[in-house]
C-alpha positions in Angstrom: 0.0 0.0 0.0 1.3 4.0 -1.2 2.5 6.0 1.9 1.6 9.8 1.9 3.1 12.4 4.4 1.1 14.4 6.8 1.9 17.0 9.1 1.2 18.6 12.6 2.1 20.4 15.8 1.1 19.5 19.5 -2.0 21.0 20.9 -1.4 23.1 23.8 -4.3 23.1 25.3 -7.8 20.8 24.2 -11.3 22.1 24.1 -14.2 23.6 22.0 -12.5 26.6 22.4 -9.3 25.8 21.3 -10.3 24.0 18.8 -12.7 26.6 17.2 -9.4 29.0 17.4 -7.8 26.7 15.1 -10.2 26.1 12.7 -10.5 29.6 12.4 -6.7 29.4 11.5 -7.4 26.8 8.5 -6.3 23.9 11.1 -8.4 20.9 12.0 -7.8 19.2 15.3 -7.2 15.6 15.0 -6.5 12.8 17.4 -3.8 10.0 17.3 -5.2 6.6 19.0 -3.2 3.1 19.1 -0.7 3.9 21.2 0.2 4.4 25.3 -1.8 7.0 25.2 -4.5 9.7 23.0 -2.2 12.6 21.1 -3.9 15.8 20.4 -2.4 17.8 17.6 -3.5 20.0 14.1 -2.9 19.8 10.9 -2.9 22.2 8.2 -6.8 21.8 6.1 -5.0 22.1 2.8 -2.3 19.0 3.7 -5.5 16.6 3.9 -6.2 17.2 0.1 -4.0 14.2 -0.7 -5.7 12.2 1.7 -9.6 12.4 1.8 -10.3 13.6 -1.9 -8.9 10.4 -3.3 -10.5 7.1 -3.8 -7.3 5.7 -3.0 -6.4 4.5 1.0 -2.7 4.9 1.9 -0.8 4.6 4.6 0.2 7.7 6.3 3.4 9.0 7.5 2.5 11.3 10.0 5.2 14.0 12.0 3.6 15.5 14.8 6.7 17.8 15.7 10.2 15.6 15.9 8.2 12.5 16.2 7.0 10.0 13.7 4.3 7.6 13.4 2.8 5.3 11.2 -0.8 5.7 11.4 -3.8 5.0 8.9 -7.0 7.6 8.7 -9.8 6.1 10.7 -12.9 9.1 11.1 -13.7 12.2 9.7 -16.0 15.0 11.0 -17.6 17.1 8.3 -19.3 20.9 8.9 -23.2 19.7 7.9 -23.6 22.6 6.0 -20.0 23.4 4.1 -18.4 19.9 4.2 -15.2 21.7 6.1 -13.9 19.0 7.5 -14.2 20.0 11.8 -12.4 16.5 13.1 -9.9 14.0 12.2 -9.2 10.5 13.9 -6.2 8.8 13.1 -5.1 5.2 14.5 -1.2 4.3 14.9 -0.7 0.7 13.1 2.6 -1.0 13.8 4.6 -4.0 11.4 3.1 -7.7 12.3 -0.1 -6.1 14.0 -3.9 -6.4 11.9 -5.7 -3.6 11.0 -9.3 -2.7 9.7 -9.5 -0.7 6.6 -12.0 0.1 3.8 -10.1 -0.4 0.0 -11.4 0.3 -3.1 -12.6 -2.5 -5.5 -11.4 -2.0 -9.5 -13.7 -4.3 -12.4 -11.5 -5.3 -14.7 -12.8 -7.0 -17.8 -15.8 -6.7 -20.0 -19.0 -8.1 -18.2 -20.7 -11.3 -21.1 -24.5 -10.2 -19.8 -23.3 -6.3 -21.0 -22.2 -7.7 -24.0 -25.3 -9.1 -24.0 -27.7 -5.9 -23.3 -27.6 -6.6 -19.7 -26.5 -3.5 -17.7 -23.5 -3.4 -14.8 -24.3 -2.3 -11.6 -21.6 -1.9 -8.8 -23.4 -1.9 -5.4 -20.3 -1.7 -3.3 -17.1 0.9 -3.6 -14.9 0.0 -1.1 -14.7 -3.2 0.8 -13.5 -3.7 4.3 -11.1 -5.9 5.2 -8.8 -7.3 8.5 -5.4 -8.0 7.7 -1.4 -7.7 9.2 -0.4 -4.0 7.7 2.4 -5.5 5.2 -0.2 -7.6 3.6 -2.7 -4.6 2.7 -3.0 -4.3 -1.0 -3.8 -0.4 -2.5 -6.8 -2.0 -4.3 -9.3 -5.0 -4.7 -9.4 -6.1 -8.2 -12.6 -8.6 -9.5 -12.5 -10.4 -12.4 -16.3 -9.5 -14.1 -16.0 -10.8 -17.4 -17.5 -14.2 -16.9 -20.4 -12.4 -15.3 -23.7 -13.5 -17.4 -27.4 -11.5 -17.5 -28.7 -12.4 -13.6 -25.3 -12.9 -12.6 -23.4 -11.3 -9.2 -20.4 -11.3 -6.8 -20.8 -11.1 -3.3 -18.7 -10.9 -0.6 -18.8 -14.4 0.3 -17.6 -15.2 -3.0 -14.4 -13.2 -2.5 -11.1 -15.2 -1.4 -7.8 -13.7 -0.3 -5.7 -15.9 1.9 -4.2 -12.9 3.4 -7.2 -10.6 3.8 -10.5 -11.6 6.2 -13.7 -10.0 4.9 -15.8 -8.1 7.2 -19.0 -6.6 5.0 -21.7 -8.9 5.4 -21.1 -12.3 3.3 -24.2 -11.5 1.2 -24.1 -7.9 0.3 -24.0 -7.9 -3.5 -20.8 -6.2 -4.8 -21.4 -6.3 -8.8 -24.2 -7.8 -10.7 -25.6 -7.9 -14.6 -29.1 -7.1 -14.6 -31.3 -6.8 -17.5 -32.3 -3.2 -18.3 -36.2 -3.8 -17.1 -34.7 -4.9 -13.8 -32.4 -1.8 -13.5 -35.6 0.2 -14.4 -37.6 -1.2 -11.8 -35.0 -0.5 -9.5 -34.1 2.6 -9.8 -37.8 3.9 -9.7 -38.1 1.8 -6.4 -35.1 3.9 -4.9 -36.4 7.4 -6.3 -39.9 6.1 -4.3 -38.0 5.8 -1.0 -36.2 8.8 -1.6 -39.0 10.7 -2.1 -40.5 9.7 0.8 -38.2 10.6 2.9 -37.4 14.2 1.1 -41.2 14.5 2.3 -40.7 13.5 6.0 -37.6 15.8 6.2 -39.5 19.0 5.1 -42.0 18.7 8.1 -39.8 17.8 10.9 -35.9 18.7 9.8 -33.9 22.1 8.9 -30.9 20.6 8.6 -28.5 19.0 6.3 -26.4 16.3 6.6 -22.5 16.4 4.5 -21.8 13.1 2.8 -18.5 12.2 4.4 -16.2 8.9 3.3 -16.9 6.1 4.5 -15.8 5.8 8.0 -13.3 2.9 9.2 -14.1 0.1 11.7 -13.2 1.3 15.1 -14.6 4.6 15.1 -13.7 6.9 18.2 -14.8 10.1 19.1 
């Protein structure tokens, strides 16, 4: 898995306060878990560009002052109305130790049911998976080209000696449908959205951002 670099300097002091200080100062307060004990520090808004709006997962080399640590991203705290991003979570990972993490699944080949007329639908991004740190591949690559009309992948049909699965074993990843199917669908979804567009105008006057997916672990 790619390493990126990140960052930071020691908090001095921890609280709303502080922390709305440094946001002011284009800084987001994040959090460093794993280790003996929690490590407040901030990071720069701009140096997270590399690292959240990418569908790639890396590693990350983080500096927090003179000290290094090897850490992976692990939750992310948008503003509900202008997606700033207000908190960051990181958890240290160490050589020989498992990890969580979400990775992105690639399609490679041409699907026979597309060839077909069928259509392709790809109901899952990113996958999680439970595996020693060296062993983490950058991406998930699945083989669709045997797929026929009616066909699918789940995740119980995925194998990796070196990876343990964690989504549930029958949560569809890929499937050919025909094009009535996708259709009917579709129009199903746009129902329930509907719906709840109609509950939300009586009794909400918020919004909600649309963050990454989260890893497993999450700590606030």
């Amino acid at each position: 898995m790619k390493t990126v670099s990140l960052s930071g300097s020691f908090r001095e002091s921890v609280g709303k306060k502080d922390a709305k200080k440094q946001r002011k100062q284009g800084k987001v307060p994040c959090v460093l878990y794993g280790g003996a004990k929690q490590i407040h520090f901030v990071a720069e808004e701009k140096s997270f560009k590399n690292i959240i709006f990418t569908p790639d997962v890396h590693i990350i080399d983080l500096t927090i002052n003179d000290k290094n640590f090897t850490v992976i991203l692990q939750d992310i705290q948008y503003h509900p109305v202008n997606d700033n991003i207000l908190h960051v979570d990181f958890l240290e990972i160490m050589p020989g130790k498992q990890v969580t993490i979400a990775i992105p699944i690639i399609l490679k080949g041409n699907a026979i049911g597309v060839l077909n007329g069928g259509r392709l639908v790809k109901k899952i991004r990113k996958i999680r998976v439970n595996a020693l740190i060296e062993d983490l591949p950058d991406q998930i690559v699945i083989d669709i080209s045997k797929l026929k009309i009616g066909d699918s992948i789940r995740v119980s049909d995925m194998d990796n000696d070196k990876l343990s699965f964690l989504d549930n074993a029958s949560s569809m990843i890929v499937a050919v449908f025909t094009a009535r199917a996708v259709e009917v669908e579709e129009e199903e979804e746009e129902g329930e959205e509907g719906e709840e567009g109609e509950e939300s105008t009586e009794g909400a006057d918020g919004k909600e951002g649309t963050p990454p997916p989260a890893e497993e672990q999450k700590s606030k």
